[in-house]
C-alpha positions as CSV (number, residue, x, y, z in Angstrom):
1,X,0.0,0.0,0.0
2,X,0.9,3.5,-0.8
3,X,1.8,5.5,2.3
4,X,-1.1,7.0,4.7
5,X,-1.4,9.0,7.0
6,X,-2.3,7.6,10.6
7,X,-3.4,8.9,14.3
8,X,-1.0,7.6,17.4
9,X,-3.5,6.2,19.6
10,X,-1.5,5.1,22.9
11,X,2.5,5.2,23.4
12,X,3.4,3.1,26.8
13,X,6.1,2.0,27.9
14,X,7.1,-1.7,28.2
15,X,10.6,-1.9,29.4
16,X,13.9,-0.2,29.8
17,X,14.1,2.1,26.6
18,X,11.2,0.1,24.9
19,X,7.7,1.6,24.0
20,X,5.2,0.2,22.2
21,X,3.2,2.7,20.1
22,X,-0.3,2.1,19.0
23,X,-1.2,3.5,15.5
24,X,-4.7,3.4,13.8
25,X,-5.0,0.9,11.0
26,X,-5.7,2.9,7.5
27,X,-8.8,1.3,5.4
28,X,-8.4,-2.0,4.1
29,X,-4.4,-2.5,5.8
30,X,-4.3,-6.6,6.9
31,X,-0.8,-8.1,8.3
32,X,0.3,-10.5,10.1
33,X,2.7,-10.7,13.6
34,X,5.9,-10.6,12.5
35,X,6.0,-8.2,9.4
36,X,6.8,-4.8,9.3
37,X,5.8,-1.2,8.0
38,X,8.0,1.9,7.4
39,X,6.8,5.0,9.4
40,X,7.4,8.2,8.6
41,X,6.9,11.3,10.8
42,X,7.9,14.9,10.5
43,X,10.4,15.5,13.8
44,X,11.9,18.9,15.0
45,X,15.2,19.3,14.4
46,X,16.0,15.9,12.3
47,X,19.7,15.6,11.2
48,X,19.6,13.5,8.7
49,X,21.6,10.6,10.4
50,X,20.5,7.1,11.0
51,X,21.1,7.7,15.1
52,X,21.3,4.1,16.2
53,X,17.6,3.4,16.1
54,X,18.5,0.1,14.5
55,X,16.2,1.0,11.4
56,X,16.4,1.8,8.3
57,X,16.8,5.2,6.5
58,X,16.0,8.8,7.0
59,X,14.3,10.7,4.1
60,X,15.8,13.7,3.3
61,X,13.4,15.2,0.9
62,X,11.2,16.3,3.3
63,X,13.1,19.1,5.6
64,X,12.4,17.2,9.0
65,X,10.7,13.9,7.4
66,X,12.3,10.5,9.0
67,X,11.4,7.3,8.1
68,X,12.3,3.8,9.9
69,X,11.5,0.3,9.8
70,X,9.6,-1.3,12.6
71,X,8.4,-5.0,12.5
72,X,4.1,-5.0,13.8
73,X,3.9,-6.7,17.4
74,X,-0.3,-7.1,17.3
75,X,-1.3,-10.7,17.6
76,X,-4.2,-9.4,15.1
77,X,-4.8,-6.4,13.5
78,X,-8.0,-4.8,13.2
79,X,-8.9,-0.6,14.1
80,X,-5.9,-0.3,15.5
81,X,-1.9,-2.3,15.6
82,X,1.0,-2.2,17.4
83,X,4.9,-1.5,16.6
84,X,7.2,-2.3,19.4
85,X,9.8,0.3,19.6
86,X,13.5,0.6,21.1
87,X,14.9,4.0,22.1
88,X,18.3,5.1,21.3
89,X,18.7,8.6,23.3
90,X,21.3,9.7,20.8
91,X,18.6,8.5,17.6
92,X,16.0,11.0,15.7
93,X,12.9,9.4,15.7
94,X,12.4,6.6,18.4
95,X,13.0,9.4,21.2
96,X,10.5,11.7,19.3
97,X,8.4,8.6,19.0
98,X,8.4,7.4,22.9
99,X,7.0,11.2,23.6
100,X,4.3,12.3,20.8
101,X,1.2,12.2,22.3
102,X,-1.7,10.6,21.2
103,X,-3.5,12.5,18.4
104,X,-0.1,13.2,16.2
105,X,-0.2,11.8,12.8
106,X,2.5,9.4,11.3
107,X,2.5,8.3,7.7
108,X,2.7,4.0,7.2
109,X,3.3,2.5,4.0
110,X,3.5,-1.6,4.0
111,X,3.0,-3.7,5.5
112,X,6.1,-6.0,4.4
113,X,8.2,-8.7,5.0
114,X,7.7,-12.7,4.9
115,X,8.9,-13.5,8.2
116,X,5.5,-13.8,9.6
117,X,3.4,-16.3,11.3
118,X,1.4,-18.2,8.7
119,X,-0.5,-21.1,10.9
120,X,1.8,-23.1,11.2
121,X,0.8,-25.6,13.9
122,X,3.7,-25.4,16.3
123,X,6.0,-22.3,16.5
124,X,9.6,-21.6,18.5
125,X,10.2,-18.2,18.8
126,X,13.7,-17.3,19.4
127,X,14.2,-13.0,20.1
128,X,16.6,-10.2,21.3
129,X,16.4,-6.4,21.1
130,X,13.5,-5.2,19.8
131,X,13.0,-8.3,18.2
132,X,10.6,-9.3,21.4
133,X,7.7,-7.1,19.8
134,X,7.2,-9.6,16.6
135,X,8.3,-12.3,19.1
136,X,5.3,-11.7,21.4
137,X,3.0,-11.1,18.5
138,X,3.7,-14.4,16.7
139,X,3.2,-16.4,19.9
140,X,0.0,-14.6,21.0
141,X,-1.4,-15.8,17.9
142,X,-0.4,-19.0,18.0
143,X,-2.1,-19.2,21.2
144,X,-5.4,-17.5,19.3
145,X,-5.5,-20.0,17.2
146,X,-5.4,-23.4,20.2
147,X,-1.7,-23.6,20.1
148,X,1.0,-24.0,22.3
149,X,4.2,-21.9,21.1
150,X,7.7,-21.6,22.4
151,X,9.7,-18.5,23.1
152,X,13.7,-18.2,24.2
153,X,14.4,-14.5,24.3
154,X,17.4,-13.4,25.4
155,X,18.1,-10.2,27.8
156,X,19.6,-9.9,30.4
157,X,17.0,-6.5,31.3
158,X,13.6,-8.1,29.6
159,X,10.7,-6.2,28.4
160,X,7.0,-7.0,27.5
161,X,7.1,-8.4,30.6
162,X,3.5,-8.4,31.7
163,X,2.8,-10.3,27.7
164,X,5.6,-12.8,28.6
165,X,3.9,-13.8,31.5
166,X,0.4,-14.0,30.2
167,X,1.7,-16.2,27.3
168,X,3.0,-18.7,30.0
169,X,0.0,-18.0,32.1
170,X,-1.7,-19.2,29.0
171,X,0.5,-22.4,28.4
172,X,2.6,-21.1,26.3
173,X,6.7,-22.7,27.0
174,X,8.8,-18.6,28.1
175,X,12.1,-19.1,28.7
176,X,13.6,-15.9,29.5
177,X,17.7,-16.4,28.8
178,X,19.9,-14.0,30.4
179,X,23.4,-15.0,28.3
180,X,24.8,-17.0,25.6
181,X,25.1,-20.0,27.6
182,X,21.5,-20.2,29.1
183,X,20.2,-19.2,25.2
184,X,22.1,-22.0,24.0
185,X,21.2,-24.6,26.4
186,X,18.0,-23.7,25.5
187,X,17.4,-24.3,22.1
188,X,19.3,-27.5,22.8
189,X,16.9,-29.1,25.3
190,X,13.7,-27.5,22.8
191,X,14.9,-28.6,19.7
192,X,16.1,-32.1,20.5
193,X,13.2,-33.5,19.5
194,X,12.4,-33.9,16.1
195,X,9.0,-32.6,15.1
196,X,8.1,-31.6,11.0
197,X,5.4,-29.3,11.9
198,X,7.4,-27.3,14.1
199,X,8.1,-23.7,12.7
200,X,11.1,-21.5,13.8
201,X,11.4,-17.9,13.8
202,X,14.2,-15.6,14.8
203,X,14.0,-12.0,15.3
204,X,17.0,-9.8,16.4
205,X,20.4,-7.7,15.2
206,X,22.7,-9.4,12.8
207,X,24.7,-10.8,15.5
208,X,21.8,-12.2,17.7
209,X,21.2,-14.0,14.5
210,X,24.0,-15.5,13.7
211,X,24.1,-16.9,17.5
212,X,20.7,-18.3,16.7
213,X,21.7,-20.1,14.0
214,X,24.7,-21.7,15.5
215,X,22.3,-23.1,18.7
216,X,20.1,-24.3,16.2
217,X,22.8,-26.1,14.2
218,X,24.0,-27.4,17.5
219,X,20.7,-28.6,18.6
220,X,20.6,-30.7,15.8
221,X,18.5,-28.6,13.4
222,X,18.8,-26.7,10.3
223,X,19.0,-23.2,10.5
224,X,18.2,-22.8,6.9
225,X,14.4,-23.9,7.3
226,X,14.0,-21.0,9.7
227,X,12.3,-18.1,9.5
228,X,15.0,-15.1,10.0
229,X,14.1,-11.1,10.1
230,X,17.8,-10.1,10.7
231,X,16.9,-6.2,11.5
232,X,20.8,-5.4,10.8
């Protein structure tokens, strides 16, 4: 979809540096946990750098226009969605983002990406960073739809805390890994058993991926059949 033009509804915080922003949805905009739309805003003294935010880019035609990447963390989308958002102090947008207040209008285009639940009958979610917001979503619909997913996140300062524990609260296997050892130990002890209809996703920075795919390797399982949104 072209890019549109959409109220903030909520911003909340939900961890150390973490917010999670509720937008309206624009006419006719369907996705699924786990994708991702670009917002745009217009922010006050923009200087045209990246900042950190872990994002994308930063649109320059625009004076003070910034634009990002930010993966959906809504189980299900319907007036209104959710991006879950990590703030660098020294970025542009995600500190004007964690203090707009509701009413401001963003401009969404997407949504994108194909690292997305799709119903697959069993899912293990494995998340750092930011990568908890699609992490959280995924599972949450899993457990929508009568299953039972799996999530190893690792953070050692966790956020989404109060979703984490309704997802176990609601049978869902949260394992909450505070370093590499713990993460790998894991994936070990989860993936050990063989199962075809189990589904893999990973969400996190290039190097939380590439840890992912070396547990999963040395579990025993291919890292290539997984689902990977590496944000960079």
């Amino acid at each position: 979809m072209e890019g549109t033009e959409v109220r903030v509804v909520e911003v909340r915080e939900v961890g150390p540096d973490t917010v999670a922003v509720t937008l309206e949805a624009p006419p006719g905009f369907e996705a699924r946990p786990g994708q991702f739309v670009q917002l745009r805003a217009m922010v006050d003294d923009a200087d045209g750098e990246g900042g950190g935010d872990g994002e994308d880019q930063v649109d320059a035609g625009d004076d003070d226009a910034v634009t990002r990447h930010y993966s959906i963390s809504s189980p299900i989308v319907d007036e209104t969605f959710e991006l879950t958002i990590g703030v660098d102090p020294e970025g542009t947008l995600s500190p004007w983002l964690a203090e707009v207040a509701p009413g401001a209008t963003v401009e969404i285009a997407g949504p994108w990406g194909r690292v997305y639940y799709a119903d697959e009958p069993r899912v293990v979610v494995l998340a750092a960073g930011p990568g908890i917001g699609a992490a959280v979503g995924v599972a949450e619909r899993a457990v929508i739809d009568g299953g039972s997913p799996t999530v190893v996140y690792r953070s050692a300062v966790p956020v989404h805390e109060d979703r984490l524990s309704a997802l176990a609260s609601a049978g869902a296997d949260v394992r909450v890994t505070a370093d590499d050892e713990a993460f790998e130990a894991a994936v070990a002890e989860i993936l050990e058993t063989e199962d075809a209809e189990r589904q893999t996703f990973v969400y996190g920075f290039a190097p939380f991926v590439e840890d992912a795919r070396e547990a999963i390797l040395a579990a025993g399982g291919d890292p290539g059949v997984a689902k990977v949104e590496n944000y960079g």
